[in-house]
N, C-alpha and C positions, 0 to 999 in steps of 0.2 A: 674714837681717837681723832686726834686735830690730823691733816694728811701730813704737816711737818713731820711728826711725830713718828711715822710709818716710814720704813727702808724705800727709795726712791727707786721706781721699775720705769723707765724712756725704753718705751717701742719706736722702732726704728722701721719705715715702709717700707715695700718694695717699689720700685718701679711707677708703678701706677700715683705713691705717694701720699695714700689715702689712710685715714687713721680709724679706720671701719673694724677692722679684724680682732683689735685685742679689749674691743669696747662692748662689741658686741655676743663674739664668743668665749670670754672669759670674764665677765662683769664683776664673779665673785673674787680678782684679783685686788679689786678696789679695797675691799675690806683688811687686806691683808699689805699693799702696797698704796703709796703714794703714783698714781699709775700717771703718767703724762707721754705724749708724743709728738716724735720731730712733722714737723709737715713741710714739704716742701712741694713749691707750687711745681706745676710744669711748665712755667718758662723760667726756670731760675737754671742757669749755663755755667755754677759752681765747679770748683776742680774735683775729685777726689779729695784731693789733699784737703781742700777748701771745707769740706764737709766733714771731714774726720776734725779740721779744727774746731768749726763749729759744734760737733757733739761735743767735744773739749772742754772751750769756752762754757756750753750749757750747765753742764755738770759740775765743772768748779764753783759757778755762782750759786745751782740749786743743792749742791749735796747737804753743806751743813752740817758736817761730823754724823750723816748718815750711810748704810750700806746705799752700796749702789747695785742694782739690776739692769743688764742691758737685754731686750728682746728685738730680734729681727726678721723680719720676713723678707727672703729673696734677697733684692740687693741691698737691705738695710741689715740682713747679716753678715754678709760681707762687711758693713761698713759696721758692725756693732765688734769683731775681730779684730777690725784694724789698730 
């Protein structure tokens, strides 16, 4: 399957801001998901608010009349709630 084609999963980091966790320990998600992740560097001094828009912003341009998936670890679920 093309990954268009596949429901859209954005993992969201914690903290640390590294895209390590849902690549490495759940690979077979790929087969089933369009899998992609936010990365944010650690010198980026965003708001809250700021980041919850940007997940926004991300998801209206990539969804494409697909479902959408949000995963979060730590403070990326926090921000995958908001």
């Amino acid at each position: 399957d093309h990954p268009s084609a596949k429901p859209l999963l954005l993992y969201l980091p914690g903290f640390d801001g590294t895209l390590v966790a849902p690549f490495l320990q759940f690979p077979e998600l790929g087969t089933v998901f369009d899998v992609r992740g936010m990365l944010v560097e650690m010198s980026d001094r965003s708001t809250f608010a700021e980041l919850v828009e940007g997940v926004l912003e991300y998801l209206e341009k990539e969804r494409r009349g697909r479902e959408v998936y949000l995963a979060g670890e730590s403070f990326g679920g926090i921000l995958a709630c908001a």
